[in-house]
N, C-alpha and C positions, 0 to 999 in steps of 0.2 A: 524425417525420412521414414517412408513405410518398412516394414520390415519385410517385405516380400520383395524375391526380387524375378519374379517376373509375372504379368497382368495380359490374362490369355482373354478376347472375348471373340464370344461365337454365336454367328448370325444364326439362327436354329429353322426349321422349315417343319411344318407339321403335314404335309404335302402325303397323297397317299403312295404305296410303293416301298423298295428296296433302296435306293439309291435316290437323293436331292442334289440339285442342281443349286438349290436353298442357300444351303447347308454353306458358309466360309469362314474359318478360322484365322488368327490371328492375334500378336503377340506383342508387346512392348515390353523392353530388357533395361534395365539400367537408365540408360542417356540416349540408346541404340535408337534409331528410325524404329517405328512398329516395322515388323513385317509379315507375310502371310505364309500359313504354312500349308504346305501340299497344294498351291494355289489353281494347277491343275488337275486334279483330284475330285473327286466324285464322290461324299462322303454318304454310310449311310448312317443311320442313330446308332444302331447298337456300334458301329466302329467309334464314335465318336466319347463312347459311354467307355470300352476298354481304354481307347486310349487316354483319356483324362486320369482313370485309374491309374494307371502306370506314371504318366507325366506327375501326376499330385503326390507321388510318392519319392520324387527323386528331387524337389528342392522345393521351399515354398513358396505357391503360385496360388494368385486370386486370379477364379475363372472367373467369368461371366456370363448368364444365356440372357438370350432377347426374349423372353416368354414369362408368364405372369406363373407367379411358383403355387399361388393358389388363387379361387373365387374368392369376390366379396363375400362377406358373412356379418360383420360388425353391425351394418345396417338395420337388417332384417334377420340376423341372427339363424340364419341357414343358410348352408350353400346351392342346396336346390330345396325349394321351398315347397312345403307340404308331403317331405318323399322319407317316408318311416326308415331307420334304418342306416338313416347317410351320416358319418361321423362328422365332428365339428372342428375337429384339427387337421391342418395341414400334412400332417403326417400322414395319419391315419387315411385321410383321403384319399392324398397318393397310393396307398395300397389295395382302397376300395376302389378308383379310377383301374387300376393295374389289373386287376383282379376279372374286371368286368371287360376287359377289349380282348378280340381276341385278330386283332389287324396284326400284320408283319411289321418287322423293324421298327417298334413301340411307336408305332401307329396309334390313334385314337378317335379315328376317324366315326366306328361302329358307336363309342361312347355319346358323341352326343346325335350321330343318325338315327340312331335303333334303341340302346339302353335308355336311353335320357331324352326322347326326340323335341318333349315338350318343352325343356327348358331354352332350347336354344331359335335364334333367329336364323334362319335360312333363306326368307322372301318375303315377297306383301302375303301370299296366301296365311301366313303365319297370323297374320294382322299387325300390330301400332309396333314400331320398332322400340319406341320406348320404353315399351310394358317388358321387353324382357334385358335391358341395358341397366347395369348396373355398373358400379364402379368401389374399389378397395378406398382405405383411407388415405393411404401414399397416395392413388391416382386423383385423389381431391386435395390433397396437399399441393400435389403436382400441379391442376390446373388452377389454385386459388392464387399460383405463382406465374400464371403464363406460360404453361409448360408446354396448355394442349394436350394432353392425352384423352384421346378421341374413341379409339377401340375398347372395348367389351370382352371381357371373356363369354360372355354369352352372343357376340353376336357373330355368326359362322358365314357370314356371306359380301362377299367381295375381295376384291386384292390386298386391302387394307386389314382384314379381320385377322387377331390371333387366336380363337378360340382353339383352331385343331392344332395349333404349333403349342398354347399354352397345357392341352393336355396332355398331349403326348410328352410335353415336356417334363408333366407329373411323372407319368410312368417312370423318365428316368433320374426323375428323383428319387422315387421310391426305390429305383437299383443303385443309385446310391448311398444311400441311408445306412450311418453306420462305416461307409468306406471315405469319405470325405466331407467336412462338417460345411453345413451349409446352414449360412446367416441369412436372416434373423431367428430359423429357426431352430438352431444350434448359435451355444454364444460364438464369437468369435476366438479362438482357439489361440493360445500362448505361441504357440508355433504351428510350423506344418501347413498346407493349403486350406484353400476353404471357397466354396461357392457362395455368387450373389449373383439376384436379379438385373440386370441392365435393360437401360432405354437411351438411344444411340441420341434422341432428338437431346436430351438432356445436357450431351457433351458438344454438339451442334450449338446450341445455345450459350456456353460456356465459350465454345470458339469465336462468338461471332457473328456465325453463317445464322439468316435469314430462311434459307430452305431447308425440305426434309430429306432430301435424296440429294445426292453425288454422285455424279455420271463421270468427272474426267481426273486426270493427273491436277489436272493447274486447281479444282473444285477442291480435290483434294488436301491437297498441301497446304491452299489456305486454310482450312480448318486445324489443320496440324500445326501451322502458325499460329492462331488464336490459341492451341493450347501449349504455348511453349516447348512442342515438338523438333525433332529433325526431319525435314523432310524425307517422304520416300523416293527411293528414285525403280522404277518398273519401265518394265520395255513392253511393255500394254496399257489400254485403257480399262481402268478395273469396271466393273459391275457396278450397282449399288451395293450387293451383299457384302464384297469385299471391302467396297469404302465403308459401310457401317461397321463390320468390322475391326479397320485397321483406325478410324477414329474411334470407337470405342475402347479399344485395347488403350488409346495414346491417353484417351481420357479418365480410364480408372488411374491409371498411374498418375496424373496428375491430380488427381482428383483425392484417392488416398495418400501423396505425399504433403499435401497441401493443404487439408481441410480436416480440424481436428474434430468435426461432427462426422464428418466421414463413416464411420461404425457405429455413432451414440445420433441419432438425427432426432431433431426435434417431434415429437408426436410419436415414435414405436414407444408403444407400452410393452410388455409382456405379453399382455391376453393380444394384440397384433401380433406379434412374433412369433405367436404359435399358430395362430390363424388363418391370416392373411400376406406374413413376411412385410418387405418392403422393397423398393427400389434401391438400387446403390446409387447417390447421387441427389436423390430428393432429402433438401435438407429444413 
């Protein structure tokens, strides 16, 4: 049994603006059904960043964001490559990413527009989408497993890309830092909460399901079945945001009660953990 007792995961949106439609939360308790909090609710980042605060404070909870916690680096041993100045740790980054946006509601949109325009894919004009796709070592862990992981944090264009959700996600790393420990780049903590990267296909695949999206009740609950879930029961048809949510939530909790790599996974080294972090799930 994990010793947390409750597994919050949250679909994050790097979307530009005050307010995401992105943005859905959700919970798994004990034995309880997940279920979604504020489901009609309209979150923006910085609300999402107090209230984790407050929440992590009052019993322990593994969060989880859908957003890469850093760039590749291991590789090619820089996170933007030829740019004097840019630190090499995760952390550190986080503060120089932070430091450098000056978008609302930890936005990061200008970061790779304007500060950084070179690194990132936006279109053909750009030229070979290859030349600027990279990938961490969990995301090659991941696909040497059939995982699939197909996005880039360098590539900023289409419905699929996380680039502007994986920076801004830095930002509120960075406003976390210090207020709740976050693994791999903080150990994982004797007590108390603690943040981890999540990727929704990962518990998809652990359920079962074939596909990457969930569109209905009945989509849903199968997955919740494959993870030895309670069903949920709603009087709507969720989103996709909210099914990746509410299977994600169901799936850390199974996934830390049940999997003693769970926190020790095969391939995080150290020099990874400060680096590049990892996925919760890839083992």
């Amino acid at each position: 049994m994990s010793r947390f007792e409750s597994y919050i995961a949250i679909d994050w949106s790097g979307a530009k603006g005050r307010r995401h439609k992105g943005i859905a939360i959700a919970e798994a308790r004990h034995d309880a059904p997940p279920r979604l909090i504020r489901p009609g609710h309209i979150w923006s980042r910085e609300e999402v960043l107090r209230w984790l605060i407050k929440r992590a404070a009052r019993e322990p909870t593994l969060f989880g964001f859908d957003f890469s916690f850093a760039p590749p680096i291991v590789e090619r041993g820089e996170y933007l490559i030829d740019e004097p100045g840019v630190p090499d740790t995760a952390r550190e980054f986080w503060a120089y990413v932070d430091a450098r946006c000056d978008d609302e509601d930890l936005g990061a949109a200008s970061f790779l527009e304007h500060v950084h325009r070179k690194h990132f894919y936006f279109g053909i004009a750009d030229g070979v989408k290859a030349d600027f796709v990279r990938f961490r070592q969990c995301d090659a862990r991941l696909n040497a497993q059939g995982g699939r992981k197909t996005a880039s944090a360098y590539d900023a264009i289409g419905a699929a890309q996380v680039a502007k959700a994986s920076f801004s996600g830095m930002r509120l790393l960075h406003r976390l830092d210090g207020k709740v420990a976050i693994f791999p780049m903080d150990p994982l903590p004797e007590s108390g909460s603690a943040v981890v990267e999540i990727y929704t296909r990962i518990y998809l695949r652990r359920a079962g399901m074939s596909g990457t999206k969930l569109r209905t009740r009945a989509e849903l609950n199968a997955a919740l079945d494959g993870l030895g879930s309670r069903r949920v029961r709603l009087g709507f048809e969720p989103n996709d945001h909210q099914t990746d949510a509410l299977v994600t939530a169901a799936g850390m909790r199974a996934l830390a009660r049940e999997e003693p790599r769970a926190f020790a996974p095969e391939g995080l080294t150290p020099e990874i953990a400060l680096t590049e972090g990892w996925t919760f799930g890839v083992l």
